[in-house]
C-alpha positions in Angstrom: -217.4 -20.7 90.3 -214.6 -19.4 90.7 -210.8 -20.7 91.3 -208.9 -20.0 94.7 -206.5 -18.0 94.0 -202.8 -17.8 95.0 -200.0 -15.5 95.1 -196.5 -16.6 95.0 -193.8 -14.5 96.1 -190.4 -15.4 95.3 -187.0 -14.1 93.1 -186.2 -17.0 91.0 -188.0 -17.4 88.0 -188.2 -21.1 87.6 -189.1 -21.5 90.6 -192.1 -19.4 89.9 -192.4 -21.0 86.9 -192.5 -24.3 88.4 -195.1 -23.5 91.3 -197.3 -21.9 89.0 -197.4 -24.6 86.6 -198.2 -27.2 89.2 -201.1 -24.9 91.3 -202.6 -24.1 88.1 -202.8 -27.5 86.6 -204.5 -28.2 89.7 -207.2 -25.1 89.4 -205.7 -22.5 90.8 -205.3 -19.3 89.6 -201.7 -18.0 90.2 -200.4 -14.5 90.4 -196.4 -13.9 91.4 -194.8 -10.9 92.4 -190.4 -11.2 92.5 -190.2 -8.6 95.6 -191.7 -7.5 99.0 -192.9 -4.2 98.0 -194.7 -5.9 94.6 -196.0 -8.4 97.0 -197.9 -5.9 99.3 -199.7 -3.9 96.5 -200.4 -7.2 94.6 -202.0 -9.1 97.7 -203.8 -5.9 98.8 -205.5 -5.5 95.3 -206.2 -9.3 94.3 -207.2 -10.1 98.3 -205.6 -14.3 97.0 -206.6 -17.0 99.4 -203.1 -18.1 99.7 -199.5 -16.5 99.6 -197.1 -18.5 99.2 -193.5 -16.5 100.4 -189.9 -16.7 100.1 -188.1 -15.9 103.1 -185.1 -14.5 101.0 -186.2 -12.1 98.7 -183.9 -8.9 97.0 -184.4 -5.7 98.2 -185.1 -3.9 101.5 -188.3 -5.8 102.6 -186.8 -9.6 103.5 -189.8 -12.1 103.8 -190.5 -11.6 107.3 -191.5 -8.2 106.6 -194.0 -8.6 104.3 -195.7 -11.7 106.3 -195.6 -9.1 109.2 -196.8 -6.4 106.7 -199.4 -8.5 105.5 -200.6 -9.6 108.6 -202.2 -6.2 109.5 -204.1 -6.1 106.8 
C-alpha cells in the first residue's frame, strides 16, 4: 500500500526538519521544497495528497501565489 504523501513548503530548515520528522514517524512520506517556484514543479510531478505551505516564503512567488497557482492545476 502505499503512504500518503505530503509536501511541505516552507524556508526554514528546522522547521522542515521538524515537520518532516513528525509526518513521517507517523507514515507519511514527506517531500519539501524551500520556494514557490520549487513548489509548483515538485507538486506538479509527485501529484502529494497534502501541501502543507508557508505564507512567507523568499523570492518573487509569496505563498498565496503558489496556493492560487496550484489551485488551477
Amino acid at each position: 500500500m502505499k503512504k500518503p504523501h505530503i509536501v511541505i513548503v516552507e524556508d526554514e530548515p528546522k522547521i522542515i526538519h521538524l515537520v518532516r520528522e513528525v509526518f513521517s514517524a507517523s507514515g507519511f512520506e514527506v517531500s519539501a521544497a524551500h520556494n514557490g517556484k520549487n513548489a509548483l514543479e515538485l507538486v506538479a510531478m509527485e501529484q502529494p495528497d497534502l501541501v502543507i505551505l508557508d505564507i512567507l516564503l523568499p523570492g518573487v512567488m509569496d505563498g498565496y501565489e503558489v496556493a492560487q497557482r496550484l489551485h488551477e492545476f
